[in-house]
C-alpha positions as MATLAB code, in Angstrom:
seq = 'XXXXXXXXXXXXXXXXXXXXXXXXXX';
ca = [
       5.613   -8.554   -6.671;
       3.435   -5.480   -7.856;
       0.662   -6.217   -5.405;
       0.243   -5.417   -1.728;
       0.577   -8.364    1.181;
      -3.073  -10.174    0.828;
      -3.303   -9.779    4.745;
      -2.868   -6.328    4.109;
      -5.651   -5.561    1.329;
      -8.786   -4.470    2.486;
     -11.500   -6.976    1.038;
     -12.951   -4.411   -1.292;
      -9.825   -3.953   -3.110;
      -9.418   -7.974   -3.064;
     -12.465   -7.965   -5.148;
     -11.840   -5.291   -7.036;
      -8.141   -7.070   -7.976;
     -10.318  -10.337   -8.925;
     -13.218   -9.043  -10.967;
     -10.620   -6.818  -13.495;
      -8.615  -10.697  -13.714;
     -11.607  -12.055  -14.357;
     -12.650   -9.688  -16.964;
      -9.164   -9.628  -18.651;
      -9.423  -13.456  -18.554;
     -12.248  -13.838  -20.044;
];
């Protein structure tokens, strides 16, 4: 896939990844 190994991502960017999801989600 598109996005980086989870283990990898820095917890910010984790966030980040799920609050624009979220938002597009919704």
């Amino acid at each position: 896939g598109m996005l980086p190994d989870p283990k990898n991502t820095p917890i910010i960017v984790s966030w980040a990844i799920a609050q624009v999801v979220t938002t597009g989600a919704g």
